[in-house]
BALOBA-1460 file (C-alpha; in Angstrom, 3 decimals):
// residues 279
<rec num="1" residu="x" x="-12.240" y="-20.313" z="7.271"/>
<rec num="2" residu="x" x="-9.127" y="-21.436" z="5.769"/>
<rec num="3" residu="x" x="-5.176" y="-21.131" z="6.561"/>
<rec num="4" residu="x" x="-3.492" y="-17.825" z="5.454"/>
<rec num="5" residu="x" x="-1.307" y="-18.697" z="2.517"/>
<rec num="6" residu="x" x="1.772" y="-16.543" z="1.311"/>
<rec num="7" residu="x" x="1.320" y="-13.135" z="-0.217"/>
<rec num="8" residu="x" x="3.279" y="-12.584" z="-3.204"/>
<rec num="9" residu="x" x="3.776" y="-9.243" z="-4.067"/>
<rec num="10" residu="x" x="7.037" y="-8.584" z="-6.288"/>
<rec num="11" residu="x" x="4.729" y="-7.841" z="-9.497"/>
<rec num="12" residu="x" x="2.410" y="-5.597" z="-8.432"/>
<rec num="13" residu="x" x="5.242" y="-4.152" z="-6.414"/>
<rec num="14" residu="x" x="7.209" y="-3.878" z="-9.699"/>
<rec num="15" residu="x" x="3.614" y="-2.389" z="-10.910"/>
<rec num="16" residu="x" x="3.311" y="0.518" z="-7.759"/>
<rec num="17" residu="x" x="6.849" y="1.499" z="-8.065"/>
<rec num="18" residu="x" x="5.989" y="2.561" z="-12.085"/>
<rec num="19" residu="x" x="3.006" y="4.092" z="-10.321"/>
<rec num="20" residu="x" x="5.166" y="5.948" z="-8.180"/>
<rec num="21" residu="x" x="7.520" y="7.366" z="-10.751"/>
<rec num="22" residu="x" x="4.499" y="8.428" z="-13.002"/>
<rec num="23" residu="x" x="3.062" y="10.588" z="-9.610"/>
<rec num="24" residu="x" x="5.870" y="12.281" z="-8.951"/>
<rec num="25" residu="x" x="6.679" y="13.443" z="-12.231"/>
<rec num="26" residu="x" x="3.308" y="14.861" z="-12.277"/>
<rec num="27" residu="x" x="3.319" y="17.220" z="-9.037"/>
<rec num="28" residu="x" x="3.640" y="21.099" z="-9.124"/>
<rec num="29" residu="x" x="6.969" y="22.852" z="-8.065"/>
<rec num="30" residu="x" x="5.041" y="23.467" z="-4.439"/>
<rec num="31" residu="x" x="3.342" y="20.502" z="-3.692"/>
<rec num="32" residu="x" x="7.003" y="18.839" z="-2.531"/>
<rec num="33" residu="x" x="7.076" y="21.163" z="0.245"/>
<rec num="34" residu="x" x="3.418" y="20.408" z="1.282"/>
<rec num="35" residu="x" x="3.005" y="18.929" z="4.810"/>
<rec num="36" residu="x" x="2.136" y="15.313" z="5.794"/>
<rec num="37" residu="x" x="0.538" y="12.967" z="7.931"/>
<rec num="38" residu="x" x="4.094" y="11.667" z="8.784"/>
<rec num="39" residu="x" x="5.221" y="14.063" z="11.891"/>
<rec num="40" residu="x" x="7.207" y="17.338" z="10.642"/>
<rec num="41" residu="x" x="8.135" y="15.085" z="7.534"/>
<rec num="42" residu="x" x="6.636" y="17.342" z="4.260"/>
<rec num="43" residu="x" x="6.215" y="15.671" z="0.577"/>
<rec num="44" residu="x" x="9.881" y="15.742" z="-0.182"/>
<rec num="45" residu="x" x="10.626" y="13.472" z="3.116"/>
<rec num="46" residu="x" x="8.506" y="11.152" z="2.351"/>
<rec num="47" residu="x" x="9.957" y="10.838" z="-1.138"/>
<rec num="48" residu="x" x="13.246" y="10.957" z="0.020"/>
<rec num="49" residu="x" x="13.049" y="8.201" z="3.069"/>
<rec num="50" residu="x" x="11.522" y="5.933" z="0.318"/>
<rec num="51" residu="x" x="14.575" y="6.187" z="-1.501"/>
<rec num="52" residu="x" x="16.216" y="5.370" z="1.445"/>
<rec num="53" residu="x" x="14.457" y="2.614" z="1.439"/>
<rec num="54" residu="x" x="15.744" y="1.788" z="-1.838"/>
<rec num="55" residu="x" x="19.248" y="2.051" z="-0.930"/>
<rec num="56" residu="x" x="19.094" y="0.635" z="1.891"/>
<rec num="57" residu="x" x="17.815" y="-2.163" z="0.114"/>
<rec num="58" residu="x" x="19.696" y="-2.528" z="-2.420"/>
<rec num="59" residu="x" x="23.471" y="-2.020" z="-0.618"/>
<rec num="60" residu="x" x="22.886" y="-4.466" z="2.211"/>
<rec num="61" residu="x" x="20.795" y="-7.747" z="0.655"/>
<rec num="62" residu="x" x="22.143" y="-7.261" z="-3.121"/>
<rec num="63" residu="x" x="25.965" y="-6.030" z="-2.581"/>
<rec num="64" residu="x" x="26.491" y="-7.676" z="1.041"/>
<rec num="65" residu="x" x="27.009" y="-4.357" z="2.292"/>
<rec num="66" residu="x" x="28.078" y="-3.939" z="6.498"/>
<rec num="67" residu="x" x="24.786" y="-2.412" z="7.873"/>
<rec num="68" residu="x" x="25.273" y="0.528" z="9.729"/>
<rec num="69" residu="x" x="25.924" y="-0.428" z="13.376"/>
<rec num="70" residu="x" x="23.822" y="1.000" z="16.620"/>
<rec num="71" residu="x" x="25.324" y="3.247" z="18.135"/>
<rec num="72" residu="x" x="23.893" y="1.300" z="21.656"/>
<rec num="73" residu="x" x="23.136" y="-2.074" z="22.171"/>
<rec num="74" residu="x" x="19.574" y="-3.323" z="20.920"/>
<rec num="75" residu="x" x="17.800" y="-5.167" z="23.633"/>
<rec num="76" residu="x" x="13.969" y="-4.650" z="22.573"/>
<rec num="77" residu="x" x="11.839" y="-3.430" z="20.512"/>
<rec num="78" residu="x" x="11.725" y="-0.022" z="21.402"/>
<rec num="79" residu="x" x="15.627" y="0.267" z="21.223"/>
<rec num="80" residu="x" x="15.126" y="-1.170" z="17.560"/>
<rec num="81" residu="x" x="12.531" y="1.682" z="16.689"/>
<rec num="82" residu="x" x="14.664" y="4.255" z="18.130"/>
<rec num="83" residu="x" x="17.831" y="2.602" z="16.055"/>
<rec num="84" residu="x" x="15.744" y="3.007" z="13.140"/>
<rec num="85" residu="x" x="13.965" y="6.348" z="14.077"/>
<rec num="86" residu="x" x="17.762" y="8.017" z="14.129"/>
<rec num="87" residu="x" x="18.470" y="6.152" z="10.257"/>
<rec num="88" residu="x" x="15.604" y="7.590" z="8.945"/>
<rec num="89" residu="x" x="15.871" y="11.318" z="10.413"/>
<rec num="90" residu="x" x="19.591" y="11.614" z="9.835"/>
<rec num="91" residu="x" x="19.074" y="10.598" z="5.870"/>
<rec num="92" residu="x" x="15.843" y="13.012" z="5.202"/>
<rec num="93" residu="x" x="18.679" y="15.710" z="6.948"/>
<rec num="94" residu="x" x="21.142" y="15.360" z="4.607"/>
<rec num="95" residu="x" x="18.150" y="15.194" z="1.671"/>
<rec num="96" residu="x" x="17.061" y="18.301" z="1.891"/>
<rec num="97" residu="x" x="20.282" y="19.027" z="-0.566"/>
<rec num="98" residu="x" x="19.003" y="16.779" z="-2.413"/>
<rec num="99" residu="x" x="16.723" y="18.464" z="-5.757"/>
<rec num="100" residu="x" x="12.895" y="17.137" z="-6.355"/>
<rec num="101" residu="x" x="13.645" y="16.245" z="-10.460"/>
<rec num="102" residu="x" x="17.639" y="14.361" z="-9.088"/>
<rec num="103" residu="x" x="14.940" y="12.126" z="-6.503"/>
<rec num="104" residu="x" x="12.917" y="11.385" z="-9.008"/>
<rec num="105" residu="x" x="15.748" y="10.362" z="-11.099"/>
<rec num="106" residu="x" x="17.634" y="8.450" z="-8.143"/>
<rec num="107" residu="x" x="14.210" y="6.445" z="-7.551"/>
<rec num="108" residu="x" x="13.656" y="5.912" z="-11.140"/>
<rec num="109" residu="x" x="17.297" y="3.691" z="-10.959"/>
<rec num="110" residu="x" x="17.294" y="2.311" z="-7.412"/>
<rec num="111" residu="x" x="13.247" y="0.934" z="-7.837"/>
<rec num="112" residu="x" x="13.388" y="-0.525" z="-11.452"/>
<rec num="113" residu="x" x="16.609" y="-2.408" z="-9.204"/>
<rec num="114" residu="x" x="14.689" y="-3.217" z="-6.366"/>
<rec num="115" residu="x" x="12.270" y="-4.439" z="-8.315"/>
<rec num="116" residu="x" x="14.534" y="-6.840" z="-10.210"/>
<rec num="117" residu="x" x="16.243" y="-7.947" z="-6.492"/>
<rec num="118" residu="x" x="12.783" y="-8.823" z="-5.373"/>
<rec num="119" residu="x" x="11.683" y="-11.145" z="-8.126"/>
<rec num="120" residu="x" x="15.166" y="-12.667" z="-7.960"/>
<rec num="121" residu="x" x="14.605" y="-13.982" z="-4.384"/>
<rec num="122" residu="x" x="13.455" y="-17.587" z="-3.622"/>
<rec num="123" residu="x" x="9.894" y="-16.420" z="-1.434"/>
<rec num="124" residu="x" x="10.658" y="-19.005" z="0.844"/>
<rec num="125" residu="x" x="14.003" y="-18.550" z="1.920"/>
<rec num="126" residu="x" x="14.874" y="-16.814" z="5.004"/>
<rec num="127" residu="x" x="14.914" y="-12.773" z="4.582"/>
<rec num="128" residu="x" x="17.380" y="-10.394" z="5.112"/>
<rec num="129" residu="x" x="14.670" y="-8.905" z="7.933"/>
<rec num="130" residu="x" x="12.394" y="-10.020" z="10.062"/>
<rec num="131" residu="x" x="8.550" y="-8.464" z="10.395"/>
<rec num="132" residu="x" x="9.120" y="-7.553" z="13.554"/>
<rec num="133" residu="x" x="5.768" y="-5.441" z="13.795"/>
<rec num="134" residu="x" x="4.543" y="-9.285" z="13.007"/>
<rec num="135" residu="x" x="6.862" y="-10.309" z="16.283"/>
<rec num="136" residu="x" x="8.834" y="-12.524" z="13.747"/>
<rec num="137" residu="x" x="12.472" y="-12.225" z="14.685"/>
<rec num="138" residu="x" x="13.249" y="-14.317" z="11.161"/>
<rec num="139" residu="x" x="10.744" y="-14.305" z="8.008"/>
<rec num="140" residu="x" x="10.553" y="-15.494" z="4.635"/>
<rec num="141" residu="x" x="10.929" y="-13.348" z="2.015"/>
<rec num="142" residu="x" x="7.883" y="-13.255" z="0.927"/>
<rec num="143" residu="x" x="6.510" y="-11.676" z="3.986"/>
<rec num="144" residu="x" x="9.166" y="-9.518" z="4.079"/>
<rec num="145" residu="x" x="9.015" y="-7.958" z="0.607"/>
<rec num="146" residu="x" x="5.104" y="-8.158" z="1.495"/>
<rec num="147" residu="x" x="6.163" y="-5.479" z="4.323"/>
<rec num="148" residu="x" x="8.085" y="-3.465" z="1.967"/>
<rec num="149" residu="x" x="5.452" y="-3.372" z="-0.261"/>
<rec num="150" residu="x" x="2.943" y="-1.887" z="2.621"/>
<rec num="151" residu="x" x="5.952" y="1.119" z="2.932"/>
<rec num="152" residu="x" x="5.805" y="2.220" z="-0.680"/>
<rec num="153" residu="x" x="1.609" y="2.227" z="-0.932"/>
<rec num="154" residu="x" x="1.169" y="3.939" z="2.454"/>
<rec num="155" residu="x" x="4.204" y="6.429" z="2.145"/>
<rec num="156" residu="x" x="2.647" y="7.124" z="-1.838"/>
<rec num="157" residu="x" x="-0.714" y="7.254" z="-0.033"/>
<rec num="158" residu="x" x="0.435" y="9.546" z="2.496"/>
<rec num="159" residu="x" x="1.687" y="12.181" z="-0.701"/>
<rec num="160" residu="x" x="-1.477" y="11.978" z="-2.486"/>
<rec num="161" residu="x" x="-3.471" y="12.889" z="0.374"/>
<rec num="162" residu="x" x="-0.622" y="15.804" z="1.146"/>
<rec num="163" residu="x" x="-1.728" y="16.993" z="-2.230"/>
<rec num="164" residu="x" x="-5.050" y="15.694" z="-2.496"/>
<rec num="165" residu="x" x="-4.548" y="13.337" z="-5.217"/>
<rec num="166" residu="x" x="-6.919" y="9.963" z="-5.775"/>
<rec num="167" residu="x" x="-6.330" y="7.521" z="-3.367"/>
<rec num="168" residu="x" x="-5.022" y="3.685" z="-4.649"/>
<rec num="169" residu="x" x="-7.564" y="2.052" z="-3.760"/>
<rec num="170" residu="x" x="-8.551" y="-0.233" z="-6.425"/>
<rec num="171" residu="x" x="-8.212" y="-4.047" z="-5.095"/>
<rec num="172" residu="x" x="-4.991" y="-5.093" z="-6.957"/>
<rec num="173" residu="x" x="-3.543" y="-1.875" z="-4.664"/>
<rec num="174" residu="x" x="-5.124" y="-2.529" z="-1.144"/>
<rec num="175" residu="x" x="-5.721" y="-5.347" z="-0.811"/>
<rec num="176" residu="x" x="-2.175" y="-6.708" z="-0.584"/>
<rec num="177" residu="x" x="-1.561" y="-4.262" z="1.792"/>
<rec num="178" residu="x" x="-4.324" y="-5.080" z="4.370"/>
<rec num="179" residu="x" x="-3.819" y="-8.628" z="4.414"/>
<rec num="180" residu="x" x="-0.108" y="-8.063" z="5.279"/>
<rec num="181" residu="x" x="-0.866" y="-6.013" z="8.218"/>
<rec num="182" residu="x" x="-2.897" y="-8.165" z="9.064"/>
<rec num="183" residu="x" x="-0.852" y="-11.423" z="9.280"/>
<rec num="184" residu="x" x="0.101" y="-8.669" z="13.036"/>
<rec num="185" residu="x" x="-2.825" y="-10.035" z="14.689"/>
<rec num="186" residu="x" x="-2.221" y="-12.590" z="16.537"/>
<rec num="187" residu="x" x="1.059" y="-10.720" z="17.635"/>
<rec num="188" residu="x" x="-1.266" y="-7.912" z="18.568"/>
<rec num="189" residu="x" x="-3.165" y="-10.382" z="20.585"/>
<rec num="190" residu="x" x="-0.531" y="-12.140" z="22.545"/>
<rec num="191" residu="x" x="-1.087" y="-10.601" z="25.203"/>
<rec num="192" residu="x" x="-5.347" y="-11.045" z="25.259"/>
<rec num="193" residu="x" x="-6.696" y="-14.393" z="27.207"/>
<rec num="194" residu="x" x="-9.452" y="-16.263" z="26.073"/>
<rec num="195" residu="x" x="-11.038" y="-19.745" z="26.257"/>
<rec num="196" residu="x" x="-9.450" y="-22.358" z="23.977"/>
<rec num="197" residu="x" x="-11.931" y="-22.319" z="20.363"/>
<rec num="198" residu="x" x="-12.572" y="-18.321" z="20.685"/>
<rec num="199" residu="x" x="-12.722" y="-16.582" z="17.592"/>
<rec num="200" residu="x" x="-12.840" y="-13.064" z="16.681"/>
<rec num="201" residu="x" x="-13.559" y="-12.322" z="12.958"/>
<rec num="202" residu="x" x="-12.027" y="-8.714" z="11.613"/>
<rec num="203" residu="x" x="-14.386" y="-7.615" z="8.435"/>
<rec num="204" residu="x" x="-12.660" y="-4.588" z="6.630"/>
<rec num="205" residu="x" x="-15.224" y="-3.292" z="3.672"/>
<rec num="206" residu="x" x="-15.268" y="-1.795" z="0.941"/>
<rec num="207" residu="x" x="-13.447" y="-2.708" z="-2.856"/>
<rec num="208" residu="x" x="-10.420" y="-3.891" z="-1.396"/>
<rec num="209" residu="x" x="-11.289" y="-5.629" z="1.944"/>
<rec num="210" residu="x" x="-12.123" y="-9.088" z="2.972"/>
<rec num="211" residu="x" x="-12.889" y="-11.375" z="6.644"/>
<rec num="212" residu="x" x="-10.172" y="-12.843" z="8.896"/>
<rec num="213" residu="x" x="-11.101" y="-14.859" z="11.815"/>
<rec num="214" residu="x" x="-8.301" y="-14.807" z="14.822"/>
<rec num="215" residu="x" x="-8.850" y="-18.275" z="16.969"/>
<rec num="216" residu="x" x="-7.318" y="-19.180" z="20.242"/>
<rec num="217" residu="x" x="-5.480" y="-22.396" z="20.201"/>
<rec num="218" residu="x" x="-3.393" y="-23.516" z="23.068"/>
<rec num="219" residu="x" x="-1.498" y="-20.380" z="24.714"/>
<rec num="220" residu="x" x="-0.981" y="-18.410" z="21.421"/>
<rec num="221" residu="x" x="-3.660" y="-17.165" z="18.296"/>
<rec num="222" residu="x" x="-4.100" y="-18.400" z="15.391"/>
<rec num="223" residu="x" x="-5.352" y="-16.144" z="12.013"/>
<rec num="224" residu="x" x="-7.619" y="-17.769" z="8.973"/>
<rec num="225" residu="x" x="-8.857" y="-16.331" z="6.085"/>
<rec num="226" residu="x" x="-12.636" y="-15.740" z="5.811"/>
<rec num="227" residu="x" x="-15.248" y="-15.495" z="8.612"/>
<rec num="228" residu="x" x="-15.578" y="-18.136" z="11.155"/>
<rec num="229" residu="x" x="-18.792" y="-19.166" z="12.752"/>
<rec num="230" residu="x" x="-19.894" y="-18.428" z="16.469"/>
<rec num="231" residu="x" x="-17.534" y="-15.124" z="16.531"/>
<rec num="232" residu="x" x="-16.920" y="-14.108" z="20.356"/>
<rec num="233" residu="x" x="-16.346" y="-10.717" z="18.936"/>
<rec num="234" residu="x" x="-16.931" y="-9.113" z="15.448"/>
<rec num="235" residu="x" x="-14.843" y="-5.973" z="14.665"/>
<rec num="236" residu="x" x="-15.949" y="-4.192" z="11.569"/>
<rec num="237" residu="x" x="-14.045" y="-1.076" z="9.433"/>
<rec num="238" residu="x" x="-13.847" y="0.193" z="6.244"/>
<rec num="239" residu="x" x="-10.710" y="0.011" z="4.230"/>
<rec num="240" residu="x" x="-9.502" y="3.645" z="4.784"/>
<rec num="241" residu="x" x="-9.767" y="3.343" z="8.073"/>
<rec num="242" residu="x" x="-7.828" y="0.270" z="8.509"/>
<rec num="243" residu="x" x="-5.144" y="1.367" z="6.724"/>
<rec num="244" residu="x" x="-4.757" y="4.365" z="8.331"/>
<rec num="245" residu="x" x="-5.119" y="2.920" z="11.998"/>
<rec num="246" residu="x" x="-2.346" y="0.491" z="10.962"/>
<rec num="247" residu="x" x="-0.217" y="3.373" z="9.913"/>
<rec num="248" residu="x" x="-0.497" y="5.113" z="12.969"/>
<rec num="249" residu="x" x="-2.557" y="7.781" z="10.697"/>
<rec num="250" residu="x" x="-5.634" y="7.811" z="13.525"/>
<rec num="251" residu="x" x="-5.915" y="8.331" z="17.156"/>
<rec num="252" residu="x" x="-6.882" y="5.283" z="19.317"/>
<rec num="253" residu="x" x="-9.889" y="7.902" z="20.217"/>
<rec num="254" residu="x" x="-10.262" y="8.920" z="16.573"/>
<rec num="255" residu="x" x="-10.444" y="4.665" z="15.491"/>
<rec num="256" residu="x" x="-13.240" y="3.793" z="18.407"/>
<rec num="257" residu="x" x="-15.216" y="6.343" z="16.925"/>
<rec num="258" residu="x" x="-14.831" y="4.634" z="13.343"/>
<rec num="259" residu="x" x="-14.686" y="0.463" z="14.418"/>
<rec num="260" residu="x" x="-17.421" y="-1.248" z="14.979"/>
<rec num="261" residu="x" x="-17.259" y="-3.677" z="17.568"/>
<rec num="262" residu="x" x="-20.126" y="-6.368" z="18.203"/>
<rec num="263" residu="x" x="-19.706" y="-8.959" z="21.098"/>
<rec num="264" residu="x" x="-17.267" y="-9.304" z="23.999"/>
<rec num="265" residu="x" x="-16.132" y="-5.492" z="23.445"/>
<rec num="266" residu="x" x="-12.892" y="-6.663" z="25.334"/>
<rec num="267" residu="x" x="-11.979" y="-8.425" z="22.808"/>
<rec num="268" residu="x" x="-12.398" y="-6.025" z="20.157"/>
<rec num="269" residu="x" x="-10.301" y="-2.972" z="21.590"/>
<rec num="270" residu="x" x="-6.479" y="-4.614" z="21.068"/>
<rec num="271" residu="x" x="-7.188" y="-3.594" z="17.307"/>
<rec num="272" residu="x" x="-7.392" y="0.177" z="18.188"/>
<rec num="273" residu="x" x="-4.257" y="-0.033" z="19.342"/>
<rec num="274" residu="x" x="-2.551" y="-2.166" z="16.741"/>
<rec num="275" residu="x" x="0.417" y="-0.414" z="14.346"/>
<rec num="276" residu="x" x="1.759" y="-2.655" z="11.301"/>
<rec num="277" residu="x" x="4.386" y="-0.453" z="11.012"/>
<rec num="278" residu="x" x="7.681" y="0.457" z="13.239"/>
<rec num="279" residu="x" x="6.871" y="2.597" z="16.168"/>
């Protein structure tokens, strides 16, 4: 066991969005109109709320932009998911005028300048968002272009399975991505008692995974790197079911049937019910 250290991401991130670019140039006329995983979004949503993403992005960290205000007050998290739930449907609305080749194009100029923001920023400075999936009210940037990265591989991941395309799953790809979500454990956990010294270690397998060990300390969790001794609980998946669970890509019914749980069972079950995304 060891601390969690920062994730830096802005190269490989830099490195995914040329992946990107290269993908979509290389679908067929009908595979942009192929359903998803994402709700009623098809292929061309997805591509479309990533440039969103982008613009987003790009108008209200680089430019100082006014963000769009709520139309109600925010109070919690749901209002905030809601808030954001609205942005996101009204944009992939107005999209649809939008043609596949001109969102290529558009992404081709808003990512190469997203990428360029992103390696600009000091990674310890305070971001422009907080992870609030994380329950961080205020991050650094590096966990918050950490975040961003998770959006562009799962969206990307979410095409290539609309069109059956290889998956990303080499380590340089993945793993970034699962130890993000990740760093929403002990958020995930807030809620679970235990006895002061309890761990729980979370093994994801395959190329890409890795251990983390979750340890109560005082009132709140703690998360580690690596696998701690005398585990209360061991919960064991592989990597595409991890990511997808984290996505909301699996029923809670669907994940118990894939995660292993050894131990305290208790203890295990927060994690099928765990989303490192907003919703």
């Amino acid at each position: 066991m060891k601390s969690v250290e920062p994730i830096f991401v802005t190269d490989v991130y830099a490195q995914l969005h040329t992946e990107l670019i290269a993908f979509l140039k290389s679908l067929a006329p009908d595979d942009w109109y192929k359903p998803t995983v994402a709700g009623a979004w098809k292929v061309r949503d997805i591509v479309a709320h990533l440039l969103d993403s982008d613009v987003r992005r790009l108008s209200f960290q680089r430019d100082n932009a006014p963000m769009v205000p709520p139309d109600a007050p925010i109070n919690s998290y749901r209002d905030l998911v809601d808030f954001l739930n609205d942005l996101n449907a009204v944009w992939v609305k107005a999209a649809q005028r939008i043609s596949p080749p001109l969102l290529i194009q558009m992404h081709e100029l808003t990512g190469a300048q997203v990428c360029e923001l992103f390696a600009s920023l000091d990674p310890f400075a305070p971001a422009l968002f907080g992870v609030a999936w994380a329950g961080e009210e205020a991050s650094e940037n590096w966990f918050d272009v950490a975040r961003e990265y998770t959006e562009k591989w799962h969206h990307q991941q979410q095409i290539r399975d609309a069109v059956g395309a290889e998956p990303l799953y080499e380590r340089k790809w993945l793993f970034p991505v699962l130890d993000t979500f990740l760093r929403g454990l002990p958020h995930t956990y807030r809620n679970t008692k235990a006895d002061e010294g309890t761990r729980l270690v979370f093994t994801v397998t395959g190329e890409a995974g890795g251990d983390w060990t979750l340890q109560r300390e005082g009132a709140a969790w703690t998360l580690y790197a690596g696998c701690g001794d005398n585990a209360a609980c061991k919960i064991q998946l592989d990597q595409d079911t991890a990511w997808r669970l984290l996505t909301k890509g699996l029923t809670r019914e669907t994940a118990a049937t894939r995660v292993t749980i050894s131990g305290q069972q208790t203890l295990g079950e927060p994690l099928l019910g765990m989303l490192a995304v907003m919703a």
